[in-house]
PDB file with SEQRES, HELIX, SHEET and CRYST1 records, atoms N, CA, C and O in Angstrom:
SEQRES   1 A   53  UNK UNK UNK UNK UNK UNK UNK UNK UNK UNK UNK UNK UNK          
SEQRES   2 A   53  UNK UNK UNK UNK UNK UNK UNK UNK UNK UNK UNK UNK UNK          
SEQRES   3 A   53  UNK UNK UNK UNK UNK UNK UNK UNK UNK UNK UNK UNK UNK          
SEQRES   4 A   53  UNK UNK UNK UNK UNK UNK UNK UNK UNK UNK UNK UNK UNK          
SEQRES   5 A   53  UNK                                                          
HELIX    1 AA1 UNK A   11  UNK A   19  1                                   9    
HELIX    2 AA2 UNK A   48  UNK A   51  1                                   4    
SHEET    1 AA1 3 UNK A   2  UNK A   4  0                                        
SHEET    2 AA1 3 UNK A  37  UNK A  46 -1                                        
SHEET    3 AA1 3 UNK A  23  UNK A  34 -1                                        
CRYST1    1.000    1.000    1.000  90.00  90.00  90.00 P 1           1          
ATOM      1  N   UNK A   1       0.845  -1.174   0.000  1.00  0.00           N  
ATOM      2  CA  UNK A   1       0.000   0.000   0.000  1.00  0.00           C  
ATOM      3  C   UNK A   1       0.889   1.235   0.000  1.00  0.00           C  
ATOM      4  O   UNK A   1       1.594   1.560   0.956  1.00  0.00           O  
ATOM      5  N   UNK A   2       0.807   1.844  -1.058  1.00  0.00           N  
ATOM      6  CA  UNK A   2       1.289   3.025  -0.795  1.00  0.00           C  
ATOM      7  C   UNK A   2      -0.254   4.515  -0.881  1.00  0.00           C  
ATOM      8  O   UNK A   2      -1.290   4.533  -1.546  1.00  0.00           O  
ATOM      9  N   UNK A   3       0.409   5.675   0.264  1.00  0.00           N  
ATOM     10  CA  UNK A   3      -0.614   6.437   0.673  1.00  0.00           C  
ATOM     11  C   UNK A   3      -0.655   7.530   0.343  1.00  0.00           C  
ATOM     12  O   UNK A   3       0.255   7.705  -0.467  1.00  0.00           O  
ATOM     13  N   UNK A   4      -1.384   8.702   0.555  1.00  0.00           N  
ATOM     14  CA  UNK A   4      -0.755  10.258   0.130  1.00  0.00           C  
ATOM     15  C   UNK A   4      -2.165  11.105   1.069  1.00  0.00           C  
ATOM     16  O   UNK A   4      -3.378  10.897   1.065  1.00  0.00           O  
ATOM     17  N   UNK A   5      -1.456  11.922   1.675  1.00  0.00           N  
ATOM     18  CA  UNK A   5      -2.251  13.680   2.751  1.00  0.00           C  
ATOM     19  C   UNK A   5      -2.271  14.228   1.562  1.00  0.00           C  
ATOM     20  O   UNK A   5      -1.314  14.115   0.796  1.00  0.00           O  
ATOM     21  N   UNK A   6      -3.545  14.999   1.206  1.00  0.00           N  
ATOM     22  CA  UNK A   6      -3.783  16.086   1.055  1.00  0.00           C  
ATOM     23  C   UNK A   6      -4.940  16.915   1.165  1.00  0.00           C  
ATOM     24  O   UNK A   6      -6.074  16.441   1.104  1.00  0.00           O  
ATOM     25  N   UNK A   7      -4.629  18.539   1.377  1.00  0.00           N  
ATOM     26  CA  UNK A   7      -5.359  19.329   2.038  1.00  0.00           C  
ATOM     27  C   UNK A   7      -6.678  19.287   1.341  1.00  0.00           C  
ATOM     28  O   UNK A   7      -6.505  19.244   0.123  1.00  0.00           O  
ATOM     29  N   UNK A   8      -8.202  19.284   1.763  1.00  0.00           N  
ATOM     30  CA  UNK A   8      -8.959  19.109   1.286  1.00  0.00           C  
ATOM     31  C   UNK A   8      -9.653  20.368   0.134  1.00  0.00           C  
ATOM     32  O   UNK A   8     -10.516  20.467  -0.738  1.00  0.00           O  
ATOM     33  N   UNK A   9      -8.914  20.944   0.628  1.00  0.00           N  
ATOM     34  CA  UNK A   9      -9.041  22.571  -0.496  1.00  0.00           C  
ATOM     35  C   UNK A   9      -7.885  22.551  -1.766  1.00  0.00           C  
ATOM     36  O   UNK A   9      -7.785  23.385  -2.666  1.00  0.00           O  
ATOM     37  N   UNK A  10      -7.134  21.460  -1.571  1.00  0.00           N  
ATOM     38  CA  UNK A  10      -6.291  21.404  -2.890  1.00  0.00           C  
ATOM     39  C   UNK A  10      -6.803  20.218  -3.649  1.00  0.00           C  
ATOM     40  O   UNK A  10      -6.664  19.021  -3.396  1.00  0.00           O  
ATOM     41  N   UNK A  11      -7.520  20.904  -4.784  1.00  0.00           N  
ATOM     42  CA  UNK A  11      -8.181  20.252  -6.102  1.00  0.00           C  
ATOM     43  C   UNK A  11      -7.128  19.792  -7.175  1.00  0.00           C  
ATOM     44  O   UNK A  11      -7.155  18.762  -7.848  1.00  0.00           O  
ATOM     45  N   UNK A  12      -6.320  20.662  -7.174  1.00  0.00           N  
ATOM     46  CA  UNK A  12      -5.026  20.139  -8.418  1.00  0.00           C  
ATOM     47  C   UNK A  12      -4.463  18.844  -8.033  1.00  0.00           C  
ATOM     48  O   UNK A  12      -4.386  17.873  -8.785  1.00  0.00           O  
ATOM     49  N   UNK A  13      -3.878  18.913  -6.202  1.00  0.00           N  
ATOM     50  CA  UNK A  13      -3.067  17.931  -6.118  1.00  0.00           C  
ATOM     51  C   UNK A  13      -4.112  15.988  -5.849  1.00  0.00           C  
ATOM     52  O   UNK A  13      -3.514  14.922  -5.997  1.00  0.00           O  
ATOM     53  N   UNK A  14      -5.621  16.076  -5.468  1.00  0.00           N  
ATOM     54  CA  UNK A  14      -6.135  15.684  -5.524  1.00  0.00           C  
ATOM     55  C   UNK A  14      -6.320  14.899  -6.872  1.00  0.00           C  
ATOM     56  O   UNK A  14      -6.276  13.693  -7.115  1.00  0.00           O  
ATOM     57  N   UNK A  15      -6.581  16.200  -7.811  1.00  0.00           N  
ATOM     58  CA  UNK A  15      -6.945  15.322  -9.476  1.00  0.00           C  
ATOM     59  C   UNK A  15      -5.579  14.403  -9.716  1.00  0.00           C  
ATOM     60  O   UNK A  15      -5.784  13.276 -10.167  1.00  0.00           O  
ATOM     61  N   UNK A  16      -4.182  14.795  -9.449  1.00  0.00           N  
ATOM     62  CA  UNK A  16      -3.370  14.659  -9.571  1.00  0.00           C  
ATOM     63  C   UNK A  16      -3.308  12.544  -8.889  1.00  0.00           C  
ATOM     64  O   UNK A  16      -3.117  11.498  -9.510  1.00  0.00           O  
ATOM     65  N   UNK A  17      -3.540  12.797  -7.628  1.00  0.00           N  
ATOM     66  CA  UNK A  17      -3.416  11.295  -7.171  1.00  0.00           C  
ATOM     67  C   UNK A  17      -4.887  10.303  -7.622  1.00  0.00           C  
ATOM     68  O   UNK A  17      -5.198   9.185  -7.213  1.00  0.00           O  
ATOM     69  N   UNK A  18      -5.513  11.095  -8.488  1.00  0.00           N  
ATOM     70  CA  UNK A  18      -6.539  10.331  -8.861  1.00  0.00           C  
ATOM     71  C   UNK A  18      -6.623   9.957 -10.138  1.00  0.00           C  
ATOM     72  O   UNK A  18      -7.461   9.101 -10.419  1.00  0.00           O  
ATOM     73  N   UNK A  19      -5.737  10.541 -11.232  1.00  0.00           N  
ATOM     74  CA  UNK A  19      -5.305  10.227 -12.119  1.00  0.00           C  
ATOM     75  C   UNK A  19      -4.356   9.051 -12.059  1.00  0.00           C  
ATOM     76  O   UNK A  19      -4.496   8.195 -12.933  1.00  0.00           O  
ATOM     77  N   UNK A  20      -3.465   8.898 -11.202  1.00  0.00           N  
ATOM     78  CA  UNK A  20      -2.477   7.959 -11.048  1.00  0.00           C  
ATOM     79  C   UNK A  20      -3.207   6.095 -10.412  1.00  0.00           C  
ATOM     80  O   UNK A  20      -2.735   4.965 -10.290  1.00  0.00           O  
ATOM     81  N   UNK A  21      -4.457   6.718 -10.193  1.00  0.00           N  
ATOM     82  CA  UNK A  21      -5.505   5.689  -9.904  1.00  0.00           C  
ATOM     83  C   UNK A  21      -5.547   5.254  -8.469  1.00  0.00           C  
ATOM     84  O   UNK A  21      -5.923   4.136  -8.116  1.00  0.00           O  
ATOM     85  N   UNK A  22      -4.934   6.682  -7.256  1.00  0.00           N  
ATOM     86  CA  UNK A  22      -5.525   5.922  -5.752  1.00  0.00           C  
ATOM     87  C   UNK A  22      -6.968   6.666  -5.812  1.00  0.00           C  
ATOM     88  O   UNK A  22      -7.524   7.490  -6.539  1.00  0.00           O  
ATOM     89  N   UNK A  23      -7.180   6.131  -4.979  1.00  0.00           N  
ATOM     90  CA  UNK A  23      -8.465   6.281  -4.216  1.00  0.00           C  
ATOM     91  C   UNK A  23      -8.666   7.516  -2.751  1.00  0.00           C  
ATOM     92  O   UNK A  23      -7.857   7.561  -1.824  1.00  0.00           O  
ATOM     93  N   UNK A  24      -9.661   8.237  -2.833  1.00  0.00           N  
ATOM     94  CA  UNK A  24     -10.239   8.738  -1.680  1.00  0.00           C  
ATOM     95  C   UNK A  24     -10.161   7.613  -0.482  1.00  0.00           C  
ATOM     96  O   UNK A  24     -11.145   6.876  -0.418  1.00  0.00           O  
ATOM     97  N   UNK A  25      -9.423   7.456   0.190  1.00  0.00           N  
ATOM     98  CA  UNK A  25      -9.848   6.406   1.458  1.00  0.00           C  
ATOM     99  C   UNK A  25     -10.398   7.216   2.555  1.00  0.00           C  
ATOM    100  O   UNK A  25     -10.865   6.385   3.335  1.00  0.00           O  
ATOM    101  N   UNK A  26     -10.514   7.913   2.838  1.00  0.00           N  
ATOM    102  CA  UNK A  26     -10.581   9.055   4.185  1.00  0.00           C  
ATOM    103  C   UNK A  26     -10.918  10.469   4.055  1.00  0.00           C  
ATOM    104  O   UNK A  26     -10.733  10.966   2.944  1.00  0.00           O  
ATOM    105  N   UNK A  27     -11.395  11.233   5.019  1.00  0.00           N  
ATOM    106  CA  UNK A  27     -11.753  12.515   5.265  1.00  0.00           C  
ATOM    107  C   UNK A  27     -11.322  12.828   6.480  1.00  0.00           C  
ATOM    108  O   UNK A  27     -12.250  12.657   7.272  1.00  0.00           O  
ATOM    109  N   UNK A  28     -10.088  13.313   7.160  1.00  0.00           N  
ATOM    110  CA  UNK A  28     -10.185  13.597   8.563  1.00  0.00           C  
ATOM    111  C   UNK A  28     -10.568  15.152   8.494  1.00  0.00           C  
ATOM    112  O   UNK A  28      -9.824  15.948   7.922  1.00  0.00           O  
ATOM    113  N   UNK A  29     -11.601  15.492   9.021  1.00  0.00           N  
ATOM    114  CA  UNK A  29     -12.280  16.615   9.575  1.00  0.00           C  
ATOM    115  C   UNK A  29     -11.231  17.409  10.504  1.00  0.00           C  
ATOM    116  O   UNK A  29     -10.748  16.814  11.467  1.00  0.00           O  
ATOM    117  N   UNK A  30     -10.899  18.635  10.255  1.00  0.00           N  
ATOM    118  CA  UNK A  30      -9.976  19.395  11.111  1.00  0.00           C  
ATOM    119  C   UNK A  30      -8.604  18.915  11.650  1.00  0.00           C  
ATOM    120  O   UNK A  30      -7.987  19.446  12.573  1.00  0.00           O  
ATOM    121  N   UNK A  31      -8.296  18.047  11.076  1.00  0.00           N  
ATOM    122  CA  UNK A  31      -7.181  17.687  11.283  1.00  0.00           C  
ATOM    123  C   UNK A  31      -5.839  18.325  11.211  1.00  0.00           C  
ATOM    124  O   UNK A  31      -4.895  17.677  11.664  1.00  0.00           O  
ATOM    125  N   UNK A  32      -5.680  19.179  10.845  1.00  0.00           N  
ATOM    126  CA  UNK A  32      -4.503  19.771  10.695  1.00  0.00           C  
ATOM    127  C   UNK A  32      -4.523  21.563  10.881  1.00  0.00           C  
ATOM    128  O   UNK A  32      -5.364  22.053  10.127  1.00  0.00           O  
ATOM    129  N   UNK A  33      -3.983  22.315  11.489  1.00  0.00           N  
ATOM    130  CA  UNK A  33      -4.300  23.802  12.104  1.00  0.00           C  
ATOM    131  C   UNK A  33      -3.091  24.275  10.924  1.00  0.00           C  
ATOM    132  O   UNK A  33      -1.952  23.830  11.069  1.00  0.00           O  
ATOM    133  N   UNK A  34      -3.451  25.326   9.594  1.00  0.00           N  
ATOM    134  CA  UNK A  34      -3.032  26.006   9.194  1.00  0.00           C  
ATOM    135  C   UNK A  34      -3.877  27.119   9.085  1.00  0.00           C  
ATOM    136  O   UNK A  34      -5.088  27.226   9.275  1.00  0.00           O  
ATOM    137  N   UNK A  35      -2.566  28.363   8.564  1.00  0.00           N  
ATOM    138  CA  UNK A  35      -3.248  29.521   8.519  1.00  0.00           C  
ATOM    139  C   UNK A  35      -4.563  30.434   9.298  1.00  0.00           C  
ATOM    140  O   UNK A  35      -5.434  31.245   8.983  1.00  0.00           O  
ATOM    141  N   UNK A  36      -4.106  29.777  10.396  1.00  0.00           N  
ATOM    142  CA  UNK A  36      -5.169  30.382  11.566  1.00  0.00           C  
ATOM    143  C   UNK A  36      -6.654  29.671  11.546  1.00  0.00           C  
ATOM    144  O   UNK A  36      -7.636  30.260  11.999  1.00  0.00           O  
ATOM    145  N   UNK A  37      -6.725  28.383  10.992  1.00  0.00           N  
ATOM    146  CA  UNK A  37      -7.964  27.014  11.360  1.00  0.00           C  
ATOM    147  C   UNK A  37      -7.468  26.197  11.256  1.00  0.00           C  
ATOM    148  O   UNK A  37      -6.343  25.983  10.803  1.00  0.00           O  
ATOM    149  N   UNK A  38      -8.615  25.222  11.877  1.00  0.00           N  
ATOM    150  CA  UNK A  38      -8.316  23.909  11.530  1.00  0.00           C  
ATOM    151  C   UNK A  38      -8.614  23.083   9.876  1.00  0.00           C  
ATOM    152  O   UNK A  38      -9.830  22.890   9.866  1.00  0.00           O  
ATOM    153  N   UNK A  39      -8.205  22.718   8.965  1.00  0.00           N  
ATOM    154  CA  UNK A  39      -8.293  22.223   7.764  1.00  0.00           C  
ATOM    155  C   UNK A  39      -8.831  20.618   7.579  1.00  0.00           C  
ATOM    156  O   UNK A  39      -8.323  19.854   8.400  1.00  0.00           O  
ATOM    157  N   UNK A  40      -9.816  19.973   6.588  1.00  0.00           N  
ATOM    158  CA  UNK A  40     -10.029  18.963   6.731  1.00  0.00           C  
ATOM    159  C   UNK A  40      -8.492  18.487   5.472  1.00  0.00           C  
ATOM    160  O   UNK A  40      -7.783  19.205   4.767  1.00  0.00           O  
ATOM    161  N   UNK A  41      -8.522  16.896   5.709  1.00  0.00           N  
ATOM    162  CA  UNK A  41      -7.368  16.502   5.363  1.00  0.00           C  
ATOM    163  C   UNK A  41      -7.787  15.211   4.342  1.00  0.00           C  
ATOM    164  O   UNK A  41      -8.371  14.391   5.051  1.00  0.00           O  
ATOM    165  N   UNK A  42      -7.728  14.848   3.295  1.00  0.00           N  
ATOM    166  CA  UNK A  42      -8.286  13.946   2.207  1.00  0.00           C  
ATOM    167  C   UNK A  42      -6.939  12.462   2.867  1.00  0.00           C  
ATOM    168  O   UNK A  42      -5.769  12.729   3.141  1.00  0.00           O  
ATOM    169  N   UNK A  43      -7.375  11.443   2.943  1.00  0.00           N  
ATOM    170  CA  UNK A  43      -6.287  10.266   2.144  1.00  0.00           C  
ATOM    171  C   UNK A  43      -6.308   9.681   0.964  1.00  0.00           C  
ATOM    172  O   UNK A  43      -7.297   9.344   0.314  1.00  0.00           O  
ATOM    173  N   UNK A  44      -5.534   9.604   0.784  1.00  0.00           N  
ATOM    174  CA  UNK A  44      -5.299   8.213  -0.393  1.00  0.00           C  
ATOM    175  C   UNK A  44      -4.812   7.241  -0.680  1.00  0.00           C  
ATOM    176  O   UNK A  44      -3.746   7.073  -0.088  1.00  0.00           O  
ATOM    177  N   UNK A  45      -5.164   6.239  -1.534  1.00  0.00           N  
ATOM    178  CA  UNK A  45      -4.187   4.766  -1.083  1.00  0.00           C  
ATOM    179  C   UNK A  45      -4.142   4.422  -2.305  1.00  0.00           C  
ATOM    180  O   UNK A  45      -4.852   4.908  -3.185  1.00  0.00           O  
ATOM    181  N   UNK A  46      -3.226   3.474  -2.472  1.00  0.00           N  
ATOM    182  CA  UNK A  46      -3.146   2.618  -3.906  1.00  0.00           C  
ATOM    183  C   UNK A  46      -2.609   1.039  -3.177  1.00  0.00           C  
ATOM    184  O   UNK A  46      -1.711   0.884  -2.350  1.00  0.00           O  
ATOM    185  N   UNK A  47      -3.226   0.309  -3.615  1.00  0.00           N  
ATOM    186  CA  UNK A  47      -2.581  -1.280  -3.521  1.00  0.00           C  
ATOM    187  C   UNK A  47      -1.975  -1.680  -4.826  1.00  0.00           C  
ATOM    188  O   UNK A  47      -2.235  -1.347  -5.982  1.00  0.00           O  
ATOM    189  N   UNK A  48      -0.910  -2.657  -4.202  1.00  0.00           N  
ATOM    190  CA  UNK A  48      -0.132  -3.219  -5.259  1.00  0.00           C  
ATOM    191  C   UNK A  48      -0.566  -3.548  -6.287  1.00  0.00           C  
ATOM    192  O   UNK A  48       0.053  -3.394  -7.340  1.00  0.00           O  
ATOM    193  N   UNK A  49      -1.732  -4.075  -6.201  1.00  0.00           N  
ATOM    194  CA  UNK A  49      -2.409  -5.280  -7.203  1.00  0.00           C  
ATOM    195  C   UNK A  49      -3.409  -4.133  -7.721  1.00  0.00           C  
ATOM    196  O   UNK A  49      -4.337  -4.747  -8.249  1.00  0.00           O  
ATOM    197  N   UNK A  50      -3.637  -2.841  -7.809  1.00  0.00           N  
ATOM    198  CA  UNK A  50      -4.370  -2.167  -8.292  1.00  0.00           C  
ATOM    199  C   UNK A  50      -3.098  -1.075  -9.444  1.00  0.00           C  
ATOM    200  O   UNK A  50      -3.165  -0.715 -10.620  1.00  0.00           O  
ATOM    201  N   UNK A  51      -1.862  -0.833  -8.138  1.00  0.00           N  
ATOM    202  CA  UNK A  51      -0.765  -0.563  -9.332  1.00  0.00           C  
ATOM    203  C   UNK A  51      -0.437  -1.342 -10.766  1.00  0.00           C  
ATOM    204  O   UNK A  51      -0.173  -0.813 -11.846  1.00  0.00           O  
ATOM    205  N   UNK A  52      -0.524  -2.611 -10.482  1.00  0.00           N  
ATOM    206  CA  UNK A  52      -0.075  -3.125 -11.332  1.00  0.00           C  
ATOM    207  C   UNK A  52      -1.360  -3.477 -12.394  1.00  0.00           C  
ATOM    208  O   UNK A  52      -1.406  -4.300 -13.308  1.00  0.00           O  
ATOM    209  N   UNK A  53      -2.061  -2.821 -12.056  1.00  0.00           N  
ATOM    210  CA  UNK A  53      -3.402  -3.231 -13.766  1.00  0.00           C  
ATOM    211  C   UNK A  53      -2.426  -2.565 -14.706  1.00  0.00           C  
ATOM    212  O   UNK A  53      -2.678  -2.494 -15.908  1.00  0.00           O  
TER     213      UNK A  53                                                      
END                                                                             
């Protein structure tokens, strides 16, 4: 499994790991305090056997 954070307000880097074919696995809600709030935080995952189609 490989994974990837990103900020839920970044759409580029999002399209970006979804093109490469992971998946949305997660939403952590406020998870991370930038720029004076808290930010929700996207995951992503890819499995081996999904890399390799």
């Amino acid at each position: 499994r490989v994974y990837a954070r990103t900020s839920a307000e970044n759409e580029a880097s999002q399209s970006v790991w979804e093109e490469l074919g992971f998946r949305q696995e997660a939403k952590m809600r406020d998870h991370t305090y930038q720029r004076g709030s808290f930010q929700d935080v996207f995951y992503y995952g890819i499995l081996q056997s999904e890399w390799e189609k």
